[in-house]
N, C-alpha and C positions, 0 to 999 in steps of 0.2 A: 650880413657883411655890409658895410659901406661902397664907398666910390673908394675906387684906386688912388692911393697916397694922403686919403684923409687921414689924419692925426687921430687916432686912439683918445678919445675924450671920457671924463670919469662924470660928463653929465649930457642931460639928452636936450634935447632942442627940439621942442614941440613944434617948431614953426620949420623948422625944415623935414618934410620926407625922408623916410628911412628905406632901403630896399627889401628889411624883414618887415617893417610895419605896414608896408603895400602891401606885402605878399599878403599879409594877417588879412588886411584890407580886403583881401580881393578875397580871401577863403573867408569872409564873416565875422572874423575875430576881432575882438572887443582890446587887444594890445595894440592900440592905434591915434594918430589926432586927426586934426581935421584935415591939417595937409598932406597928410597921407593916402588920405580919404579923399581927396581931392583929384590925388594920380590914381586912385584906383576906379576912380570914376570915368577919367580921359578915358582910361586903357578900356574900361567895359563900355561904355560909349562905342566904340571902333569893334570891338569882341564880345559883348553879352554873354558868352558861356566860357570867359577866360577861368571862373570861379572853377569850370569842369576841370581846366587843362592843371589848376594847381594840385587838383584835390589826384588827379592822374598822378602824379608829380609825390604827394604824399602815399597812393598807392604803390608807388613803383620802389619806395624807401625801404616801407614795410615787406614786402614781396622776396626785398633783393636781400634784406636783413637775415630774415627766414630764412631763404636759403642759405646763405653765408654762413647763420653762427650753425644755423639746425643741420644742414645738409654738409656742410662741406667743414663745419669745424674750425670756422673762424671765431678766435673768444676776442680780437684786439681791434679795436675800432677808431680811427682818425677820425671824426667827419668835418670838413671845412666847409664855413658859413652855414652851420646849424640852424640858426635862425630863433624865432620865437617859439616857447615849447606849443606844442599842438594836443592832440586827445593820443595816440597810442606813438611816442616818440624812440627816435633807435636804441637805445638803452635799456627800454621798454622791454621791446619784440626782442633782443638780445639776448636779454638776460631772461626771458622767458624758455629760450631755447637753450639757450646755457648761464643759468646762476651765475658764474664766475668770469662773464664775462666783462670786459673793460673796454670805457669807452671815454673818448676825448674829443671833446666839442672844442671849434674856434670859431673864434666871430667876433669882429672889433666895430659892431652896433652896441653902442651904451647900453639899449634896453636888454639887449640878450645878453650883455654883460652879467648884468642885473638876475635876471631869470638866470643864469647860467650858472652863477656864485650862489644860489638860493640851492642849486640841488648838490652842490658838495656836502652841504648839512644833512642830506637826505639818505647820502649811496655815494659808500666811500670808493664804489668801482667806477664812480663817473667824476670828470675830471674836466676843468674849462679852462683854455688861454684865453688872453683878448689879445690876438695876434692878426697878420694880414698875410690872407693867403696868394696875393701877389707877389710876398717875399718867402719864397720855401725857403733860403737858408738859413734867414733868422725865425720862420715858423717854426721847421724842425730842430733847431739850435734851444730851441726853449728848456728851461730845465721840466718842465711838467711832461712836454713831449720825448724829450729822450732819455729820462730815465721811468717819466710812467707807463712806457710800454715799451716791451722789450724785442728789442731790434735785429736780436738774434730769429726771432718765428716770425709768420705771415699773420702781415698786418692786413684788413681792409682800409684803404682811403676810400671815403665819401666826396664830390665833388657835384653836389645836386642843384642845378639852378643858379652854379655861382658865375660859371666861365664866359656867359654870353654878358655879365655883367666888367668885364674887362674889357679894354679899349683893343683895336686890333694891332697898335702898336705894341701891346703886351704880348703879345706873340702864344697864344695860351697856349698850342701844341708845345712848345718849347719849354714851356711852362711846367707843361705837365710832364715832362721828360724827365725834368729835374726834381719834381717828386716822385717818378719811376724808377731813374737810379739808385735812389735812397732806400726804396725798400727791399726788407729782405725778399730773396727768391718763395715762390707759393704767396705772394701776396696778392690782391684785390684790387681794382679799382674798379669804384662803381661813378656811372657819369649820366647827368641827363644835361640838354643844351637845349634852347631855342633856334628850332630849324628854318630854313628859308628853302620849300620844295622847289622844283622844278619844272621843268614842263610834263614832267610823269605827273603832276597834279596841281592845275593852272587852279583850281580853287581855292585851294589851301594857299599857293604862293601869292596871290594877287593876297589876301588875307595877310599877308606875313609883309607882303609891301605897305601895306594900309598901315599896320601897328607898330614895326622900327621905329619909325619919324615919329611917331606917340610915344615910344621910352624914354627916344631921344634929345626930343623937343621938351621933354614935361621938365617939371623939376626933378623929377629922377635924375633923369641925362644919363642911364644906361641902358644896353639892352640889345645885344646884336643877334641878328639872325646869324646862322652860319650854314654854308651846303652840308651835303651827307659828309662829303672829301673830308674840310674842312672840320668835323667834327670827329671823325676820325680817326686824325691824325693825333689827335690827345689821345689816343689807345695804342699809338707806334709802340713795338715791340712786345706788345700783351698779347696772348691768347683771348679771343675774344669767347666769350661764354654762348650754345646755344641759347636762343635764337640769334642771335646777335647785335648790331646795333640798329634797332626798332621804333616804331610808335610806343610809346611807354605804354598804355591797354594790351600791346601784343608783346609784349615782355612777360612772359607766364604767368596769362590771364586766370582769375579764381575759374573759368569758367565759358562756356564758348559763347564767340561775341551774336547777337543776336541782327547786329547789321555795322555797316562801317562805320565808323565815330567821325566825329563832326570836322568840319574843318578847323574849329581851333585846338581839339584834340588831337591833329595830328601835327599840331606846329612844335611839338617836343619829341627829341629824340634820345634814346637812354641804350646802354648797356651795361654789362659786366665782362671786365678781362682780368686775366690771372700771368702774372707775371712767372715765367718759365724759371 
């Protein structure tokens, strides 16, 4: 995704950072420029193992997919600000678990535009807007979104990495309310955010002081931490999924942890809730 209220552009701009082509940046990925590569060098500057906290961030997508389509029988998939494709992507893990399953990517980054339109050629079950997930009722008003998946069954929404990317004037709890209402009953919301701890762990929060003023200072210019409360509150009225909302590693881990994870892997927090 972009910044809040950037214009949908049909070309990319090498000279300005992207917030998927950091991300790329910061995981290794070669879909990047130099000023991209630029913010992702501030951000590891200040955080050296932010590259863990993405690739956490990628494990918790995969994890949460499996269960969704494998376990629980979800085949219909929203995800908003997709981002750049990566090595095992949700359509992927998806449709591994169920063939028939259907998935619809948005993101209104020119390059994931790009990539995005390349795999409708691919896999006539995956499907891409170039929409802004600050606006749900023109996002789900889309004809792709409301008639390519069907609003009578339980849909999973995706909202991984995107919300700390909104201003707090965009109200993201409220936000998310209104892509709450919209789904049918038995639906999903899977959410990861950048957290700002507490005094329950001065490590991490001093860490989470340090790297704000680096999102927001850079030429990104997003990038909010937010409390537990605060993050939260984007889940109002959902059933929240055991374990609940966690350190993404302790989100049903492949496996038991062998010591605590670092403090900038615990600067992300993630759940799953199922709409009653």
């Amino acid at each position: 995704m972009t910044r809040t209220g950037e214009a949908i552009s049909g070309g990319i701009n090498p000279e300005r950072p992207s917030i998927a082509r950091v991300y790329d940046a910061v995981l290794g990925g070669k879909d990047n420029y130099a000023s991209d590569r630029a913010v992702a060098g501030e951000l590891l500057s200040v955080a050296p193992g932010l590259g863990e906290l993405a690739r956490d961030n990628r494990a918790f997508l995969v994890r949460a997919t499996r269960y969704l389509a494998g376990t629980v029988g979800i085949d219909q998939f929203l995800d908003c600000g997709g981002g750049l494709p990566m090595d095992d992507n949700l359509h992927q893990v998806a449709q591994r678990a169920n063939p028939d399953a259907t998935v619809v990517y948005v993101d209104n980054d020119p390059m994931v535009v790009a990539h995005g339109r390349a795999l409708l050629t691919e896999n006539e079950d995956v499907r891409f807007v170039a929409g802004d997930l600050a606006d749900p009722a023109g996002l789900l008003a889309d004809p792709v979104v409301a008639r390519g998946l069907d609003w009578s069954r339980p849909i999973a929404l995706l909202q991984l990495c995107t919300l700390h990317h909104l201003p707090d004037e965009a109200g993201v709890a409220e936000l998310m309310a209104r892509y709450f209402d919209a789904l049918p009953a038995g639906s999903y919301l899977v959410l990861s955010h950048l957290f700002r701890p507490g005094a329950e762990d001065p490590e991490a929060a001093e860490l989470a002081e340090r790297l704000e003023p680096v999102f927001l200072r850079s030429a990104l210019g997003s990038g909010r931490f937010r409390t537990r409360e605060e993050i939260a509150a984007c889940f109002a009225g959902a059933e929240l999924v055991d374990p609940g909302l966690v350190t993404l590693s302790d989100w049903w881990p492949d496996g038991p942890r062998a010591q605590r994870p670092t403090p900038v892997r615990r600067l992300l927090l993630g759940g799953i809730a199922r709409k009653p």
